[in-house]
C-alpha positions in Angstrom: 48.6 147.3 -88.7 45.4 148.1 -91.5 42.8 145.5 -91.7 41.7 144.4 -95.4 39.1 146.7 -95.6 41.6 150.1 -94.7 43.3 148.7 -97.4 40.8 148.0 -99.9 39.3 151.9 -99.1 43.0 153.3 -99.9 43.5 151.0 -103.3 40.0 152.0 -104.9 40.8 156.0 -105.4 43.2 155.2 -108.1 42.5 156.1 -111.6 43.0 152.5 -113.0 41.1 150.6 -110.3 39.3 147.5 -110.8 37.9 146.2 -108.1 38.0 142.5 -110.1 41.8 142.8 -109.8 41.9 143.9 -106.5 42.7 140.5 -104.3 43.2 140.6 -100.8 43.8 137.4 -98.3 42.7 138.1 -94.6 44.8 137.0 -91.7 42.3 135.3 -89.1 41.2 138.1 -86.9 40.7 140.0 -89.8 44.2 141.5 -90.6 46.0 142.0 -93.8 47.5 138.5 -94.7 48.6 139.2 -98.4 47.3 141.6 -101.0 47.9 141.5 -104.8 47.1 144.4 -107.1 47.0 144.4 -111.2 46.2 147.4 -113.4 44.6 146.0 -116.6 46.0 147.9 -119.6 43.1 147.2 -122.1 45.0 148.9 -125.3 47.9 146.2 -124.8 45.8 143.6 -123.2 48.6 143.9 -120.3 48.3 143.3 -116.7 50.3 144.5 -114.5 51.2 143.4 -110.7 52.1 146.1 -108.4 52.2 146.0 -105.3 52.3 142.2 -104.1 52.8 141.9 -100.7 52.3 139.7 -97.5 52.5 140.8 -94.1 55.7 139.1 -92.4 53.7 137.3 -90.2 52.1 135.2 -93.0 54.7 134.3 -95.3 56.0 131.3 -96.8 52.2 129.9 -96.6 51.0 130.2 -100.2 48.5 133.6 -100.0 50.9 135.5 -102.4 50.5 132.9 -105.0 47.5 131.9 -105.0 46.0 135.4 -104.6 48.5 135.4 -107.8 47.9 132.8 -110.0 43.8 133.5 -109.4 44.8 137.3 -110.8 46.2 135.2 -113.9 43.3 133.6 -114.1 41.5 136.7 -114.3 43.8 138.5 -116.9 43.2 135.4 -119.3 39.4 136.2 -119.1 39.7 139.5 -120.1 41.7 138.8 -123.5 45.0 139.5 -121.5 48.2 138.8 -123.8 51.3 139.4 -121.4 51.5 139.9 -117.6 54.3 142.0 -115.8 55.7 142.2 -112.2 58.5 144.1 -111.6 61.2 143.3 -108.6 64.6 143.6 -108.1 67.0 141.5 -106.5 64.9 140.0 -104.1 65.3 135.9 -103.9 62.2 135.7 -101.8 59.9 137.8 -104.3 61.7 136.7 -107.4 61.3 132.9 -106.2 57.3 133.2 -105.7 57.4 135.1 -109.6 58.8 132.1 -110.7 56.6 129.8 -109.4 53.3 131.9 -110.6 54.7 131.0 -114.3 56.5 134.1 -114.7 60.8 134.1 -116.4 62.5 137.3 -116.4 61.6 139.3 -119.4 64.4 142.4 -118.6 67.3 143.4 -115.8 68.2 147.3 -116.6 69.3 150.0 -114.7 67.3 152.8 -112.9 68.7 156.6 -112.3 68.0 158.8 -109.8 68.1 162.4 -109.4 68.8 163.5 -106.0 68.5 166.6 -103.9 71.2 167.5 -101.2 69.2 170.5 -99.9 
């Protein structure tokens, strides 16, 4: 298991980082509880969510959403317009989407190119 801080270090090399928009709730002892990270498209006034996760051991407690609606909160302070989170058919992930204000916007299809080597 990473603690916050092996996460945070792994999250900051990306291109579009924003440390603002990078929220983490620690487990007690120091563990990752839930971590929610938006890329803020400034040209669109767009954030976007990806990844949101919780670690099994803490779900169904609320971290996920709040961490959630405070990254809302944060997009709307910037100028933000629209906010996107993409999932599939995941009742869990799709039911805490829901509650953080969000409807679905698009269901589509995704192709894949595979390799038999």
């Amino acid at each position: 298991m990473h603690t916050a801080a092996e996460f945070h270090g792994f999250t900051a090399h990306a291109p579009s980082y924003r440390r603002d928009l990078d929220l983490v709730a620690e487990a007690p002892g120091g563990g990752l509880g839930s971590y929610v990270g938006i890329t803020w498209d400034p040209a669109n006034r767009r954030g976007i969510f990806e990844p949101v996760c919780t670690h099994p051991a803490h779900r169904r407690r609320g971290l996920a959403l709040t961490l959630m609606r405070e990254g809302l909160r944060r997009l709307r302070a910037l100028g933000a317009t629209d906010a996107y989170v993409e999932t599939g058919d995941m009742g869990p992930a799709n039911g805490l989407y829901d509650a953080a204000g969000f409807t679905e916007a698009y269901r589509g299809h995704y192709w894949e190119r595979a390799w038999s080597d």
